[in-house]
C-alpha angles and dihedrals in degrees: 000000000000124000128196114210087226102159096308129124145208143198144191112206137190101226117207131213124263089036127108123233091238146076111241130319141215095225113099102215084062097058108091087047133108124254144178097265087064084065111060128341088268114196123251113273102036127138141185113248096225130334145272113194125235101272101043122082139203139055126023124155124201130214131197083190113085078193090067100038086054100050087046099051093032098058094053088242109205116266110201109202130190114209127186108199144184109272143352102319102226119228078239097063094043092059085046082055096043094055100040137263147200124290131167106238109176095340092306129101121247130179117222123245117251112266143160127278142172137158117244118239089220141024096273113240098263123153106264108269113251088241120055118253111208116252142241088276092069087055127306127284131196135193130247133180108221113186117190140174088204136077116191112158122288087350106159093048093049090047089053102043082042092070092034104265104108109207104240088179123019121183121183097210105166118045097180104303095345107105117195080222114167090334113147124229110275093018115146116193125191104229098200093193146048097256094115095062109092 
């Protein structure tokens, strides 16, 4: 599918913890939070392509094209997701993961999509989280990559706590062809093409 750049523009962004994927709210209990507009003087019109919840970091691209939001969220485009959870993943956990399994989504159950997983050898490099994650002397941890073409709410969470590993971190670091690289928390970057786009 063919884009024009017509006027519109696009970012890759770094999302810290703590902030919502969101530019303001009318809910008051929202009010003392974080979001996206504390970040960079983004223009009007502008929207997040899919979501990352408060508590989750990493990598979020925004969009002024409802075209591209669309593309992106309609072809089910790849999510790479770096979770750091509580224990020594098992390999038979992993292949429950990779095949689906059972989560609760608005009171209803839903089985997950199959994807791809695999635990990392080693932490991956990532800037150290605003809030402290306990170390290896409270119980061991270990990483996994979790890619998905699907976004249910607080997916990756539920996947992991599904098969007994609860995420204590979790960092999206791929969205189709756009890498969270060496990006720093906070950090907001112009793309000025389509490349990002699968």
């Amino acid at each position: 599918m063919e884009y024009s750049k017509e006027d519109h523009k696009h970012f890759a962004i770094y999302k810290p913890y703590g902030v919502l994927s969101q530019f303001k709210s009318n809910d008051s209990k929202q009010q003392s939070k974080r979001f996206l507009s504390s970040l960079y003087n983004f223009p009007p019109g502008i929207m997040a392509i899919g979501r990352l919840d408060e508590k989750s970091e990493g990598l979020l691209l925004l969009t002024t094209s409802g075209k591209v939001s669309d593309f992106i969220n309609s072809r089910k485009v790849e999510k790479e997701y770096y979770a750091q959870i509580d224990g020594h993943i098992s390999e038979c956990a992993i292949e429950e993961l990779k095949q689906g399994v059972e989560i609760g989504i608005e009171g209803k159950k839903y089985r997950t999509k199959p994807c791809k997983v695999h635990k990392l050898s080693e932490a991956p490099q990532l800037p150290e989280r605003s809030k402290k994650i306990r170390d290896d002397r409270h119980g061991p941890t270990s990483w996994v990559s979790i890619t998905l073409r699907e976004g249910k709410f607080r997916q990756v969470r539920k996947m992991t706590s599904a098969v007994g590993y609860p995420t204590l971190r979790l960092v999206r670091v791929r969205v189709g062809n756009m890498n969270l690289d060496a990006m720093k928390v906070g950090e907001v970057k112009l793309i000025d093409d389509y490349s990002f786009i699968p």
